[in-house]
N, CA, C and O atoms as a Maestro MAE file, in Angstrom:
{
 s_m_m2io_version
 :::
 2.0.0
}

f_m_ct {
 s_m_title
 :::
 protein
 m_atom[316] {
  # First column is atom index #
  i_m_mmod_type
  r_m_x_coord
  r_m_y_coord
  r_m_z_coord
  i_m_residue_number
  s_m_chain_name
  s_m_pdb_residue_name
  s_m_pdb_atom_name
  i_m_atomic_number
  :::
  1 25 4.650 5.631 -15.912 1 A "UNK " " N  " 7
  2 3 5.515 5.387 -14.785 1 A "UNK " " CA " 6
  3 2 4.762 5.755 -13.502 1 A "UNK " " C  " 6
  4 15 3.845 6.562 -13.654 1 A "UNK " " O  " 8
  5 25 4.952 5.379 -12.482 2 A "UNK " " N  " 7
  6 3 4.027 4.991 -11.113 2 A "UNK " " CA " 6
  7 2 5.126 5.805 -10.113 2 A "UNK " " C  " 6
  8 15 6.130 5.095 -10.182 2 A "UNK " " O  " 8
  9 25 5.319 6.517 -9.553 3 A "UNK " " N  " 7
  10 3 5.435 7.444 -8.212 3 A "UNK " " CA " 6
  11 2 4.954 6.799 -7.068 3 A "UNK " " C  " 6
  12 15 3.868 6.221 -7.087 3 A "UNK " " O  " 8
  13 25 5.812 6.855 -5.866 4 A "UNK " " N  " 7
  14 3 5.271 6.681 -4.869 4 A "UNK " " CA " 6
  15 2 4.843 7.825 -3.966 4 A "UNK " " C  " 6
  16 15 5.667 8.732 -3.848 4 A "UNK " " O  " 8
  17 25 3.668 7.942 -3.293 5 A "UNK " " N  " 7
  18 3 3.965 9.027 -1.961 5 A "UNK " " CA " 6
  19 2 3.745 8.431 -0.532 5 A "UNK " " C  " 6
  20 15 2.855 7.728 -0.054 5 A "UNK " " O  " 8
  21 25 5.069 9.061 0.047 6 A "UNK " " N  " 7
  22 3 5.670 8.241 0.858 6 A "UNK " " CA " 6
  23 2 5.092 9.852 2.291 6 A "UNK " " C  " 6
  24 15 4.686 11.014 2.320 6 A "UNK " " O  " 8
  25 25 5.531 8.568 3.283 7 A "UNK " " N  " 7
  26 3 5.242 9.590 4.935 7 A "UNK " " CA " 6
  27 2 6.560 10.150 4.868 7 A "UNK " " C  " 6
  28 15 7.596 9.526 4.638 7 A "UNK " " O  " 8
  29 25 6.441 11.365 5.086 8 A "UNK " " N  " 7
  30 3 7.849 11.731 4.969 8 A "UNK " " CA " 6
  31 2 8.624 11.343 6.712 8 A "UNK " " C  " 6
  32 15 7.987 10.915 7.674 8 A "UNK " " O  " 8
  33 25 9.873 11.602 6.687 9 A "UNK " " N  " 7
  34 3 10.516 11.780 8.320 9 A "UNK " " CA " 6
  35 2 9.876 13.011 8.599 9 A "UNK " " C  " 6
  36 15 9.606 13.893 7.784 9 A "UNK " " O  " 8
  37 25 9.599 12.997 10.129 10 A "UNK " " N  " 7
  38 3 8.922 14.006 10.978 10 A "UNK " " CA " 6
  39 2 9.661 14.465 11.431 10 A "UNK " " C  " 6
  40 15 9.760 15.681 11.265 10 A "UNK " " O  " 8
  41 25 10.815 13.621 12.446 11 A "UNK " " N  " 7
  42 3 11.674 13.838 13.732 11 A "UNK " " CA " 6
  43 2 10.707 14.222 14.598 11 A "UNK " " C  " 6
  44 15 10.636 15.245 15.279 11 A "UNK " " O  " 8
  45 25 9.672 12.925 14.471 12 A "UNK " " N  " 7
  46 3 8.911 13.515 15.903 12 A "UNK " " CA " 6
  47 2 8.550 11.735 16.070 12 A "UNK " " C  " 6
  48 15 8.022 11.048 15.195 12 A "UNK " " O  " 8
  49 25 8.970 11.295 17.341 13 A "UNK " " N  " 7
  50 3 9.116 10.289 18.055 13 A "UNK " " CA " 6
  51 2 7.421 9.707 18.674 13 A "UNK " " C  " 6
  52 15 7.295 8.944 19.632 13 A "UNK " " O  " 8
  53 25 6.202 10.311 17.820 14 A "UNK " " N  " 7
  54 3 4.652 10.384 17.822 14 A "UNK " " CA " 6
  55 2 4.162 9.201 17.181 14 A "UNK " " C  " 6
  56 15 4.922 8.767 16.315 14 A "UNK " " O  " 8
  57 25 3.165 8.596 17.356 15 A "UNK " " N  " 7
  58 3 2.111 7.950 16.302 15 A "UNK " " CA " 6
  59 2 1.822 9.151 15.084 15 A "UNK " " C  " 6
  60 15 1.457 10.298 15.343 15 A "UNK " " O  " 8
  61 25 2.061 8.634 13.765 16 A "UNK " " N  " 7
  62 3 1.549 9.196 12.951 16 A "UNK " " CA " 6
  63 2 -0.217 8.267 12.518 16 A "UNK " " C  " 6
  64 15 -0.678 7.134 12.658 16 A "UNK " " O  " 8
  65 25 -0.749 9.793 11.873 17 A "UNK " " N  " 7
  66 3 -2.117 9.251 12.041 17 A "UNK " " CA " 6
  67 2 -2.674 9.793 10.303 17 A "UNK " " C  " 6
  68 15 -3.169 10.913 10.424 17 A "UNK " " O  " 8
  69 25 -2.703 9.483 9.330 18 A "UNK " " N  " 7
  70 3 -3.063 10.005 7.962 18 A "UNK " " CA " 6
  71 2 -4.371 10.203 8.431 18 A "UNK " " C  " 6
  72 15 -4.952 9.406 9.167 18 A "UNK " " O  " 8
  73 25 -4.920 11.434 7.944 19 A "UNK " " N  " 7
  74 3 -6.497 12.358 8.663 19 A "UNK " " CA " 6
  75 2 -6.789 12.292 7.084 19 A "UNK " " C  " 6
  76 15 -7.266 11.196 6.791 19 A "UNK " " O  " 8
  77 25 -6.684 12.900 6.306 20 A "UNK " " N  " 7
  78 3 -7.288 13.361 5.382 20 A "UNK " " CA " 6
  79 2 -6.418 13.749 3.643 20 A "UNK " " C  " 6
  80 15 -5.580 14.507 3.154 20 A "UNK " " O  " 8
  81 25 -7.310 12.654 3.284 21 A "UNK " " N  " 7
  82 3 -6.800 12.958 1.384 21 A "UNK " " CA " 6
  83 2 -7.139 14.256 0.720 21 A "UNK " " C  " 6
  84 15 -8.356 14.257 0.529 21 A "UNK " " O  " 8
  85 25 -6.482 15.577 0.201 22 A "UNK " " N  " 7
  86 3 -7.077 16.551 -0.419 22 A "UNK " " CA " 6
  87 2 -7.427 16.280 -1.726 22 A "UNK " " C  " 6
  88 15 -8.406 16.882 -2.167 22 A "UNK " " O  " 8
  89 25 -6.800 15.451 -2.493 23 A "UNK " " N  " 7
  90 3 -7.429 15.207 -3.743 23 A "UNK " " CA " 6
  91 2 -8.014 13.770 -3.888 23 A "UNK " " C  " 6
  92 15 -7.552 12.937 -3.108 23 A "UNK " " O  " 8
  93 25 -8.716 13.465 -4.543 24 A "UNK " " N  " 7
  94 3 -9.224 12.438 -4.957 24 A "UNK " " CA " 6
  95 2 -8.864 11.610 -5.826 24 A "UNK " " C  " 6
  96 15 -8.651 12.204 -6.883 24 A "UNK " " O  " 8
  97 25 -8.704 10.607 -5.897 25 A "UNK " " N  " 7
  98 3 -8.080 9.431 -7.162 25 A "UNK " " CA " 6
  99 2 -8.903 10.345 -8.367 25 A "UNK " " C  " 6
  100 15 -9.754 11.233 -8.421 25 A "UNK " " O  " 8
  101 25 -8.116 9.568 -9.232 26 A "UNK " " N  " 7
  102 3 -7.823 10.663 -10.773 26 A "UNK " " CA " 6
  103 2 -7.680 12.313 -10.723 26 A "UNK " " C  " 6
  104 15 -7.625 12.996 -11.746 26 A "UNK " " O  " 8
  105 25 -7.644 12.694 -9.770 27 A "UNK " " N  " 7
  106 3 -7.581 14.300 -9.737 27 A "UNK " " CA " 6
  107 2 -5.551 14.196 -10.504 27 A "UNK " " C  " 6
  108 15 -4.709 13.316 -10.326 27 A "UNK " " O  " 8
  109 25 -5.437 15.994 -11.612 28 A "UNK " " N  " 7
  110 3 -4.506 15.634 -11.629 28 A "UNK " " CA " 6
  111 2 -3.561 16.930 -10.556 28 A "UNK " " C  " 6
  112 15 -4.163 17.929 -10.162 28 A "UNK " " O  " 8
  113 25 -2.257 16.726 -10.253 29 A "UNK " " N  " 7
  114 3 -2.128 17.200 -9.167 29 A "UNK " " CA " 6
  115 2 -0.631 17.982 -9.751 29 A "UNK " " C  " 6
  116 15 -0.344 17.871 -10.943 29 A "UNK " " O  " 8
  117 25 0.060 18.582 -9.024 30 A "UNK " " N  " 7
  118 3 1.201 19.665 -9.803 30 A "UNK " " CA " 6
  119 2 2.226 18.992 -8.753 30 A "UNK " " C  " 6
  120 15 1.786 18.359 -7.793 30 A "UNK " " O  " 8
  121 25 3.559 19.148 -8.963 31 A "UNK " " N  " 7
  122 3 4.672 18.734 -8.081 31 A "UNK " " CA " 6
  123 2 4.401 19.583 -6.911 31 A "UNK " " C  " 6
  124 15 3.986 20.666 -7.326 31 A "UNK " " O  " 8
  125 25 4.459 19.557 -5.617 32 A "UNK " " N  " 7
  126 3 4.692 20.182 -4.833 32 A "UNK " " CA " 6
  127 2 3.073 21.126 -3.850 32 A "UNK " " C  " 6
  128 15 2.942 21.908 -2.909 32 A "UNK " " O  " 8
  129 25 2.154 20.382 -4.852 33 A "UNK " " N  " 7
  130 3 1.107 20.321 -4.333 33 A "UNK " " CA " 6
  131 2 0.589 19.600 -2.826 33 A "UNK " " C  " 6
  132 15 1.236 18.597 -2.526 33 A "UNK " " O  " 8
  133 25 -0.182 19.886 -2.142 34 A "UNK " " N  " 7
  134 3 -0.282 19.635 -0.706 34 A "UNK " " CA " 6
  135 2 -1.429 18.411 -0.886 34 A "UNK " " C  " 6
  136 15 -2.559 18.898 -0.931 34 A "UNK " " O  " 8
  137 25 -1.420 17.320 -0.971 35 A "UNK " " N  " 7
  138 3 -1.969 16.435 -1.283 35 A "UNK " " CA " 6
  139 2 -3.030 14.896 -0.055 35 A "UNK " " C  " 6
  140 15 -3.951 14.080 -0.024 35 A "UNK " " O  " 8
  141 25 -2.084 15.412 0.555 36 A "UNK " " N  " 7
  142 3 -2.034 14.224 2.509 36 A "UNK " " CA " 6
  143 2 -1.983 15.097 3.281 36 A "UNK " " C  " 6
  144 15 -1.182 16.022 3.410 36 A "UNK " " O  " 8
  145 25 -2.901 14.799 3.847 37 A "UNK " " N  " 7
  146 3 -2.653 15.443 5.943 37 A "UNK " " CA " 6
  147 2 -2.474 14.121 6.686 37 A "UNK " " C  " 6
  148 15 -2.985 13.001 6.698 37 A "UNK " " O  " 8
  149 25 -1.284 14.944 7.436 38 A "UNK " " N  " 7
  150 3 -1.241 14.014 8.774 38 A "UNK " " CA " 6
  151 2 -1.232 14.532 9.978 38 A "UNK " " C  " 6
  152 15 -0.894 15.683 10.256 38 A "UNK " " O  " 8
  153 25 -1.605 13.695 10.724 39 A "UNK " " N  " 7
  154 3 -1.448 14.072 12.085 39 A "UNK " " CA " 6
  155 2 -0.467 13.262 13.285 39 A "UNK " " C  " 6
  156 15 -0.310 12.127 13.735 39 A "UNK " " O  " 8
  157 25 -0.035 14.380 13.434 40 A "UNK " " N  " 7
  158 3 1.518 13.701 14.895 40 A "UNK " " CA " 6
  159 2 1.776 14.458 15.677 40 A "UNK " " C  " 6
  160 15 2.432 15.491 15.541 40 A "UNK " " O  " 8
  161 25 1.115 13.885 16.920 41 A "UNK " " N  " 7
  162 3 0.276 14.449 18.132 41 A "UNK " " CA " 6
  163 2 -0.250 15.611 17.805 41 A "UNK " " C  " 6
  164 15 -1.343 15.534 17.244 41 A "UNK " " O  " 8
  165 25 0.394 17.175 18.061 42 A "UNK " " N  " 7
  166 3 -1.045 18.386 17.827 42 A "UNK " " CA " 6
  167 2 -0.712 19.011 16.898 42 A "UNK " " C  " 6
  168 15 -1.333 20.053 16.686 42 A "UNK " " O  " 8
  169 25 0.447 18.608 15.939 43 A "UNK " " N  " 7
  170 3 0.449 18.660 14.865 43 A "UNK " " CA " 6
  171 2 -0.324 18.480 13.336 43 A "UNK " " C  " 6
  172 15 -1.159 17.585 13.202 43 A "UNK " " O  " 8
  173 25 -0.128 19.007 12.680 44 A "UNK " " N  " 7
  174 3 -0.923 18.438 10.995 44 A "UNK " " CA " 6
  175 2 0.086 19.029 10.190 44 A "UNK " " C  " 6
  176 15 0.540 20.170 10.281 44 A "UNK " " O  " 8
  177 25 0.427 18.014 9.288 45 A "UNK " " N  " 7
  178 3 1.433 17.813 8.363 45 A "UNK " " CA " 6
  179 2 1.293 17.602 7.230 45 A "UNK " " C  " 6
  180 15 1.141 16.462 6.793 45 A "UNK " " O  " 8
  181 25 1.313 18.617 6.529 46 A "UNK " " N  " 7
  182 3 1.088 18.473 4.659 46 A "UNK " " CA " 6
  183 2 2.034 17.781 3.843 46 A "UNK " " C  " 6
  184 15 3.255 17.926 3.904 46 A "UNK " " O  " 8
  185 25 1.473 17.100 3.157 47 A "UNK " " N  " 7
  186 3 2.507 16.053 1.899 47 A "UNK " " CA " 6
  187 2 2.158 16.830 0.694 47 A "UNK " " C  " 6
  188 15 1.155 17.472 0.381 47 A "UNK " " O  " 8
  189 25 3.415 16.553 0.040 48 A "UNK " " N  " 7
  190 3 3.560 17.615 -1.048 48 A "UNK " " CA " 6
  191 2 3.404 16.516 -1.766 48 A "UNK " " C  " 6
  192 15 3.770 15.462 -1.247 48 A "UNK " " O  " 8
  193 25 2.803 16.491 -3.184 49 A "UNK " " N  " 7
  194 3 3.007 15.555 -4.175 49 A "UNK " " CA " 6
  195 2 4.353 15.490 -5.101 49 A "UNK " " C  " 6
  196 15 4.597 16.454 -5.827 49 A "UNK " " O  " 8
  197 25 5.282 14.292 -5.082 50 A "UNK " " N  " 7
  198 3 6.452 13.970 -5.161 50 A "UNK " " CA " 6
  199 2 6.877 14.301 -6.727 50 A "UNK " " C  " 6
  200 15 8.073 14.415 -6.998 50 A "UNK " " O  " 8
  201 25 5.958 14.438 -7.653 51 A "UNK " " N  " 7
  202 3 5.936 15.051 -8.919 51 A "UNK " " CA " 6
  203 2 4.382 14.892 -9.614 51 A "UNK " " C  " 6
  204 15 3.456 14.143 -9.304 51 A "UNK " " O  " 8
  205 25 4.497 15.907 -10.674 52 A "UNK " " N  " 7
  206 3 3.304 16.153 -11.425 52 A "UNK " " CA " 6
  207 2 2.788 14.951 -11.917 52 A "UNK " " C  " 6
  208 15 3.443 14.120 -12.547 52 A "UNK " " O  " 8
  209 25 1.276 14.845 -11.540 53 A "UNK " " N  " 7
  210 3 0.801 13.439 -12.225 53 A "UNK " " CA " 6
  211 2 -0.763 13.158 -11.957 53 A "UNK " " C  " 6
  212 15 -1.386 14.184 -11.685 53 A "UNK " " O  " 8
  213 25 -1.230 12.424 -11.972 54 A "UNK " " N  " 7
  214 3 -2.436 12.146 -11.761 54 A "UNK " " CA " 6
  215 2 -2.479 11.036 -10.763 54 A "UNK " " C  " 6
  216 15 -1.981 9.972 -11.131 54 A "UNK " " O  " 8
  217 25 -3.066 11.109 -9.379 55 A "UNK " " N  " 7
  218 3 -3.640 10.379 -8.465 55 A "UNK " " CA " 6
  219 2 -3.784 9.130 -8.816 55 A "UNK " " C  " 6
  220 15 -4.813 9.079 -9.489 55 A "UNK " " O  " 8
  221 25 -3.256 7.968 -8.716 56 A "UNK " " N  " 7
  222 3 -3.763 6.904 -9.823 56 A "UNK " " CA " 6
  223 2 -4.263 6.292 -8.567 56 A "UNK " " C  " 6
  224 15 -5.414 5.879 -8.712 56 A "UNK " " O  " 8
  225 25 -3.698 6.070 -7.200 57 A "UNK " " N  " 7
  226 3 -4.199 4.900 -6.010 57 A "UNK " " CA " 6
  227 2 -3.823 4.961 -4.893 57 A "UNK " " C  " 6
  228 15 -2.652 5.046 -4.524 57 A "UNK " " O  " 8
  229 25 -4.806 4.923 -4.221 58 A "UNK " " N  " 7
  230 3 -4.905 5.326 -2.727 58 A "UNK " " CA " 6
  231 2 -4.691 4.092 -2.127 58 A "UNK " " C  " 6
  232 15 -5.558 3.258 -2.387 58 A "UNK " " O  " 8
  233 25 -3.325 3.550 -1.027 59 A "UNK " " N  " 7
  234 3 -3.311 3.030 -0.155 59 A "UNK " " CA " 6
  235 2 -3.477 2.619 1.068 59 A "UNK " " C  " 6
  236 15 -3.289 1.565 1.675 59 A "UNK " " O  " 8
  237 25 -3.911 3.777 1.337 60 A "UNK " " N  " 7
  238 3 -4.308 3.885 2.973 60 A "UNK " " CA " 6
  239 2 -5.267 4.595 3.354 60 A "UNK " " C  " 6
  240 15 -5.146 5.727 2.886 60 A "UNK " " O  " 8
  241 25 -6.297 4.465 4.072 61 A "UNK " " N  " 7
  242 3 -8.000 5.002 3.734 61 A "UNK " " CA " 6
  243 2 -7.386 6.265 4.978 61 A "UNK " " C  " 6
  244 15 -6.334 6.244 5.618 61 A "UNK " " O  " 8
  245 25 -8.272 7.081 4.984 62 A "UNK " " N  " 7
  246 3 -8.122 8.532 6.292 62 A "UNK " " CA " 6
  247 2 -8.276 7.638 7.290 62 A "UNK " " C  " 6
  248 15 -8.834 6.550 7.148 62 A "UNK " " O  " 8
  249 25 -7.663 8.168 8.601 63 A "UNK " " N  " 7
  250 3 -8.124 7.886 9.547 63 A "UNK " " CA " 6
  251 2 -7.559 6.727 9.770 63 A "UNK " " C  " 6
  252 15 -8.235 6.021 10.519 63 A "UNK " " O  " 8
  253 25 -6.356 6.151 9.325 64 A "UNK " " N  " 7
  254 3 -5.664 5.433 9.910 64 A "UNK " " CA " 6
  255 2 -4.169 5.345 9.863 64 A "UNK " " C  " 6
  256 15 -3.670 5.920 8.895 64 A "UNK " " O  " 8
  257 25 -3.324 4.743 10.708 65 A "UNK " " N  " 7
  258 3 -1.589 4.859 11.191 65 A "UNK " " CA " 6
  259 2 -0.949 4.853 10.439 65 A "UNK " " C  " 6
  260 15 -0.967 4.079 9.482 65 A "UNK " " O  " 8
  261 25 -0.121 5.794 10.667 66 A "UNK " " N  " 7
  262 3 1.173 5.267 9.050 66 A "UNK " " CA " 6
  263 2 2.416 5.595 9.516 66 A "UNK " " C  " 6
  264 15 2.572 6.541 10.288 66 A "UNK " " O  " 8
  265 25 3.600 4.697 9.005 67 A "UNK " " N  " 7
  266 3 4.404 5.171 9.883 67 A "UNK " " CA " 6
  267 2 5.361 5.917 8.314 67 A "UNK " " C  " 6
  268 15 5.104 5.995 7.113 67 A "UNK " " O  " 8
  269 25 6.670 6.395 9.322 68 A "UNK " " N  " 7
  270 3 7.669 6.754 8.409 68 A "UNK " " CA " 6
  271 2 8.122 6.193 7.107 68 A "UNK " " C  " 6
  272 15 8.391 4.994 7.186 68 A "UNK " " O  " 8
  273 25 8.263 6.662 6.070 69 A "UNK " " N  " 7
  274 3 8.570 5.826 4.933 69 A "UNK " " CA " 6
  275 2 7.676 5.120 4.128 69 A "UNK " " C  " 6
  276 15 8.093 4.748 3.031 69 A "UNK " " O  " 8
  277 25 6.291 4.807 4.522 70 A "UNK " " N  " 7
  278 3 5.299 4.107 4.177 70 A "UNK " " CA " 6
  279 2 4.618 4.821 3.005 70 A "UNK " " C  " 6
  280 15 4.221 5.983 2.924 70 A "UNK " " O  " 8
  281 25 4.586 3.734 2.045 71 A "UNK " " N  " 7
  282 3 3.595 3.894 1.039 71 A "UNK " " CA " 6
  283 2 2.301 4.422 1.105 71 A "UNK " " C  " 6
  284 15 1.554 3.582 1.607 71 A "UNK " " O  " 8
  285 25 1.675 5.529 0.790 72 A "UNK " " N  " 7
  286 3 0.475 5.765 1.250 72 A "UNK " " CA " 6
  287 2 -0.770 5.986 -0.156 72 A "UNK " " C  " 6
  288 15 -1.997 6.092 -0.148 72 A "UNK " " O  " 8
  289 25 0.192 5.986 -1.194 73 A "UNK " " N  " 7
  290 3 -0.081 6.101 -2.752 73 A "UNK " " CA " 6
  291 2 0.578 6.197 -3.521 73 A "UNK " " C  " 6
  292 15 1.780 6.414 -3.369 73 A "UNK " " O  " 8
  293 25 -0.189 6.021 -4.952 74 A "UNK " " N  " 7
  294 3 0.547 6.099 -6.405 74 A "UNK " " CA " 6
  295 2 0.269 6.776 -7.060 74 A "UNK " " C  " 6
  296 15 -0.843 6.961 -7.555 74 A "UNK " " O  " 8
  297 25 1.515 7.473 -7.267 75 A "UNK " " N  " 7
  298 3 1.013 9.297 -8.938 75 A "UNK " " CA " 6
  299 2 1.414 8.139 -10.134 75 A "UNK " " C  " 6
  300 15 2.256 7.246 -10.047 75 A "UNK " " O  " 8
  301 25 0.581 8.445 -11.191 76 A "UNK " " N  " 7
  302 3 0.970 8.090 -12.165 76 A "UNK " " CA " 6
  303 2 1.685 9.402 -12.643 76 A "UNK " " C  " 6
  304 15 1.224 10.527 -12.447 76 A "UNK " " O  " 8
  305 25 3.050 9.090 -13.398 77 A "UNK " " N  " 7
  306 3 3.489 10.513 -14.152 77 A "UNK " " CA " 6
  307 2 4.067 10.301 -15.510 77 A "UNK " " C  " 6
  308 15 4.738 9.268 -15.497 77 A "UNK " " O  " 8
  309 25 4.067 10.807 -16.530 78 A "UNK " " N  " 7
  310 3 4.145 11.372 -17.866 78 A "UNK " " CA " 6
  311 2 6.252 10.821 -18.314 78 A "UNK " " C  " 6
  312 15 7.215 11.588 -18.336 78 A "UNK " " O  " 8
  313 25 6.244 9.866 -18.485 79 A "UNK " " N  " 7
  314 3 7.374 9.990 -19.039 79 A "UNK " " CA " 6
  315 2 8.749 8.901 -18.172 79 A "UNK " " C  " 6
  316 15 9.904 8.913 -18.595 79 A "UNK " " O  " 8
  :::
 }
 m_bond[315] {
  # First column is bond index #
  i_m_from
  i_m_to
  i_m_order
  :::
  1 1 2 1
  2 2 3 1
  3 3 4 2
  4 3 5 1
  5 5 6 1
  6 6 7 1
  7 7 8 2
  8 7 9 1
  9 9 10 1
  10 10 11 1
  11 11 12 2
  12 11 13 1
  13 13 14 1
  14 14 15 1
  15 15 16 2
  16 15 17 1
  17 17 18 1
  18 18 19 1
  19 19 20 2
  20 19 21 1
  21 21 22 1
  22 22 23 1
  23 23 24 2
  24 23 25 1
  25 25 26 1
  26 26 27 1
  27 27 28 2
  28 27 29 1
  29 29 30 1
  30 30 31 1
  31 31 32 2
  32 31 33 1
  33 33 34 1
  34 34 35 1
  35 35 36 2
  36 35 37 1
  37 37 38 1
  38 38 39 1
  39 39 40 2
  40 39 41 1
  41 41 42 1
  42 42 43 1
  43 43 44 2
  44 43 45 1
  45 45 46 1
  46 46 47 1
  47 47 48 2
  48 47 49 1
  49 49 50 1
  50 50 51 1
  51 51 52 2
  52 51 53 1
  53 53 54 1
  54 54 55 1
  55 55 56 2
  56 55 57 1
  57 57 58 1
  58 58 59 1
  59 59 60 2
  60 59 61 1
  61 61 62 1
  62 62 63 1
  63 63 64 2
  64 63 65 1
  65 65 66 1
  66 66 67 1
  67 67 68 2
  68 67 69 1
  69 69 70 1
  70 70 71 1
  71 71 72 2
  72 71 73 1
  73 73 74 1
  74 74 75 1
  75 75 76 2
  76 75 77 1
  77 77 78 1
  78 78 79 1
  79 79 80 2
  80 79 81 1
  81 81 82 1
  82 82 83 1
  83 83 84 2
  84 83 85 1
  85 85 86 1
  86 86 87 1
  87 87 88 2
  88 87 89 1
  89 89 90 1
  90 90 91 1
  91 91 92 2
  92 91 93 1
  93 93 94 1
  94 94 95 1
  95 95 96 2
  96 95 97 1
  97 97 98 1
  98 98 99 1
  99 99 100 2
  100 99 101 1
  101 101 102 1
  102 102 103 1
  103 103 104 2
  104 103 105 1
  105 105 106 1
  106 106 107 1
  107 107 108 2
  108 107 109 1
  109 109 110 1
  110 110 111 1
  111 111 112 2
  112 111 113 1
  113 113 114 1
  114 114 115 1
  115 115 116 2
  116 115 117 1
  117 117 118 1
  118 118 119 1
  119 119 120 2
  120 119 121 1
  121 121 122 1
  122 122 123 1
  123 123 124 2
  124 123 125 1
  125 125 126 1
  126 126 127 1
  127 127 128 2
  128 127 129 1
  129 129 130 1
  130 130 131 1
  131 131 132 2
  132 131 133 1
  133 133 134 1
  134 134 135 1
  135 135 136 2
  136 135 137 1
  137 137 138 1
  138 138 139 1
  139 139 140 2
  140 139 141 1
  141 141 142 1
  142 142 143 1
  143 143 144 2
  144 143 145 1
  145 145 146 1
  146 146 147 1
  147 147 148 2
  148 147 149 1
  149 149 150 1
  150 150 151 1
  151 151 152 2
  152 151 153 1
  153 153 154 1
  154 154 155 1
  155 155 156 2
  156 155 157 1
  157 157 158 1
  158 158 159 1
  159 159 160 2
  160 159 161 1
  161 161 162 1
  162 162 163 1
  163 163 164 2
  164 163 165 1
  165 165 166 1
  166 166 167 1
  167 167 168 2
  168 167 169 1
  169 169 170 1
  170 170 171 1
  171 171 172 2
  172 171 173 1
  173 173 174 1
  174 174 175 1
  175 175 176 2
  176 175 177 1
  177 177 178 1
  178 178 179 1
  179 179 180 2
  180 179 181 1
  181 181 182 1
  182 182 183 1
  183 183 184 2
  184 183 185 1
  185 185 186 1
  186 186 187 1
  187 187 188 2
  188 187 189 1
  189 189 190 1
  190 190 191 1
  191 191 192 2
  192 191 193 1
  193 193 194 1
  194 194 195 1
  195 195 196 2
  196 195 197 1
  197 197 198 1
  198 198 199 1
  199 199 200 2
  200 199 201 1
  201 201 202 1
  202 202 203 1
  203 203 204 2
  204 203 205 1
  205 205 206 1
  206 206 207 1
  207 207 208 2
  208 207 209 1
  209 209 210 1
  210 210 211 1
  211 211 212 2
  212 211 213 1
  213 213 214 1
  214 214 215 1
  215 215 216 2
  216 215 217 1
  217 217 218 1
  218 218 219 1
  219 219 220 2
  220 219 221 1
  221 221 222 1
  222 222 223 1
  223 223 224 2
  224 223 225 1
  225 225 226 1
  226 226 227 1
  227 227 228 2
  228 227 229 1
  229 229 230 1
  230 230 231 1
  231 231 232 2
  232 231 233 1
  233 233 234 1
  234 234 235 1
  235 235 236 2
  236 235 237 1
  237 237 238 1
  238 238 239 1
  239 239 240 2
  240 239 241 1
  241 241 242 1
  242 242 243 1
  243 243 244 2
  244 243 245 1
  245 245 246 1
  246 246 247 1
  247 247 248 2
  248 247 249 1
  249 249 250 1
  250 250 251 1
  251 251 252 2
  252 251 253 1
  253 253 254 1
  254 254 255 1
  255 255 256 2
  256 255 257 1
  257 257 258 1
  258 258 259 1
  259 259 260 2
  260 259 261 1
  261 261 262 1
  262 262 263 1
  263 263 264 2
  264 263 265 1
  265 265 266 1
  266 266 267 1
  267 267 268 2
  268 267 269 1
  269 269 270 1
  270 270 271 1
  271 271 272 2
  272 271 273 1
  273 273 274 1
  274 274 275 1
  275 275 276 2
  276 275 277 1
  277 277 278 1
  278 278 279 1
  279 279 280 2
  280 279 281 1
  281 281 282 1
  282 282 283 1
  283 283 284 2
  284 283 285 1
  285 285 286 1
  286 286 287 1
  287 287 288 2
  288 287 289 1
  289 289 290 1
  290 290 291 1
  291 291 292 2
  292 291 293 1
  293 293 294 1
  294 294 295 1
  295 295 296 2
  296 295 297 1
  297 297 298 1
  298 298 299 1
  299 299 300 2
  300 299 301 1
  301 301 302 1
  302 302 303 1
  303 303 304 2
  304 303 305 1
  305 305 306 1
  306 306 307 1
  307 307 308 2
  308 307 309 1
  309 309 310 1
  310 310 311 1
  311 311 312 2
  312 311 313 1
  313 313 314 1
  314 314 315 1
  315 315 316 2
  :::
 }
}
């Protein structure tokens, strides 16, 4: 089964900017793990991974826009 990880809501009325992936495709990762940075304005914003799974696919390379709600990858998870 395939997971999405999504931009979460900010409540911040900013360009969001995805900076940096902490894990790498196939890494496997724990629920609640800090997985995405973003940036919105002088902010940086950690994404938690949405459940336990393995990194299966990266949608959106660093260093570029993402808005609210947006797909940014896929956990594969167990069940």
């Amino acid at each position: 089964m395939r997971t999405p990880i999504r931009v979460p809501e900010l409540g911040i009325e900013q360009p969001i900017r995805l900076t940096l992936w902490l894990v790498p495709p196939g890494a496997r990762v724990m629920e609640g793990e800090r997985i995405v940075e973003l940036l919105c304005g002088p902010a940086v914003v950690d994404v938690p991974a949405p459940a336990q799974g393995v990194l299966e696919q990266i949608l959106v390379p660093e260093d570029h826009p993402v808005q609210v709600g947006q797909v940014v990858g896929w956990l594969a998870v167990e069940g």
